[in-house]
C-alpha positions as CSV (number, residue, x, y, z in Angstrom):
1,X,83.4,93.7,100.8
2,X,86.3,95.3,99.6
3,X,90.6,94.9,98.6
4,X,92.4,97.1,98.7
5,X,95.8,99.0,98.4
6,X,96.2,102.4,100.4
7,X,98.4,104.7,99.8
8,X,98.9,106.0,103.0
9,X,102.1,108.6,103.1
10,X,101.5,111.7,105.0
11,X,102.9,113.7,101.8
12,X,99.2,113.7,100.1
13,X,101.4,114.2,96.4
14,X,103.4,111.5,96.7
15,X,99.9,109.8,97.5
16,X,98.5,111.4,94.0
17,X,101.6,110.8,92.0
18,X,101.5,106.4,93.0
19,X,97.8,107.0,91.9
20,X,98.3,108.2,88.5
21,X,101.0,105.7,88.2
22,X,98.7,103.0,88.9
23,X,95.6,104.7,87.3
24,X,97.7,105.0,83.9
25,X,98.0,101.2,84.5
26,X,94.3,100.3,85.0
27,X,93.5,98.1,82.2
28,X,96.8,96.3,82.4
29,X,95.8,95.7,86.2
30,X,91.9,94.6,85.5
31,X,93.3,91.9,83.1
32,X,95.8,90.4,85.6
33,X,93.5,90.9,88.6
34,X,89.8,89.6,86.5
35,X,87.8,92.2,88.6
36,X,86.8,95.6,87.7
37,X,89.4,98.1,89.6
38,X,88.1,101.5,91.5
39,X,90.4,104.2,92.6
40,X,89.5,106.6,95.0
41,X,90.4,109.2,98.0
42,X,90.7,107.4,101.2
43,X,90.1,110.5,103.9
44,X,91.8,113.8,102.9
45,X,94.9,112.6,102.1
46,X,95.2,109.2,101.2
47,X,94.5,107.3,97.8
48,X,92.8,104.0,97.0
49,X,92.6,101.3,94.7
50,X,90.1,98.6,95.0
51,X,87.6,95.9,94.2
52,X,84.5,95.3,95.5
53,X,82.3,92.4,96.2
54,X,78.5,93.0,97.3
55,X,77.3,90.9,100.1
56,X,74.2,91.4,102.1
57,X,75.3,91.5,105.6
58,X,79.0,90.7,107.3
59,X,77.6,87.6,108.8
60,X,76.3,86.0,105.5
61,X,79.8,86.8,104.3
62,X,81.6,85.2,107.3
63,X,79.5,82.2,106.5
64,X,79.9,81.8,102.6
65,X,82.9,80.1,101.5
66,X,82.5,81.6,98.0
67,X,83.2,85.3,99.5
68,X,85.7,83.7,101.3
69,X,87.5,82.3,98.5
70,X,87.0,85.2,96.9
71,X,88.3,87.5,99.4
72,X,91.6,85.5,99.6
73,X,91.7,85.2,95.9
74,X,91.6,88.4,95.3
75,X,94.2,89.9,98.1
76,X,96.7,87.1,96.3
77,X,96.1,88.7,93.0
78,X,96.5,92.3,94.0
79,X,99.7,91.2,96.0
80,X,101.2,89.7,93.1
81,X,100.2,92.1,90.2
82,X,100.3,95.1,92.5
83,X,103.7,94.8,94.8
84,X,106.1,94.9,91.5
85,X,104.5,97.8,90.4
86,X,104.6,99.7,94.0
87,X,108.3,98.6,93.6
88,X,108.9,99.9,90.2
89,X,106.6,103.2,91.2
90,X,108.2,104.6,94.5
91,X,111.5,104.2,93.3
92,X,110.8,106.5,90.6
93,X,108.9,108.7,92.1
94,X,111.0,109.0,95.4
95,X,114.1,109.0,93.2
């Protein structure tokens, strides 16, 4: 099971310059978020950054309230460290 942000702009470099903004960030992120943090293409031109959670099937995971918690603990963490810095990051790239 994953969270995730996707960067999703057609424009596949402003796609690759938010990466490296958040990439340059990673340890500052895997500190506030207390999971290890992936980043990745997502298709040809979209970007990713995530954390992941192994579970055996979706219905064991439907049906475990610690993946659950988890799940909704972690999208609360990556909204709150991630949105200021998505902020901060397309106004300086977009200018």
């Amino acid at each position: 099971m994953e969270v995730a942000l996707h960067f999703e702009s057609a424009d596949e470099k402003e796609n690759e310059k938010l990466m490296d903004y958040f990439v340059a960030r990673k340890e500052e992120i895997k500190q506030k978020i207390g999971e290890e943090i992936f980043f990745g293409r997502l298709g040809k031109k979209w970007r990713s950054i995530y954390t992941r959670k192994e579970v055996k099937t979706l219905d064991d995971a439907l049906d475990s309230e610690e993946v659950k918690r988890w799940a909704v603990d972690t999208m609360v963490k990556f909204y709150d460290t991630l949105k200021p810095l998505l902020d901060k990051a397309v106004r300086e790239i977009r200018g």
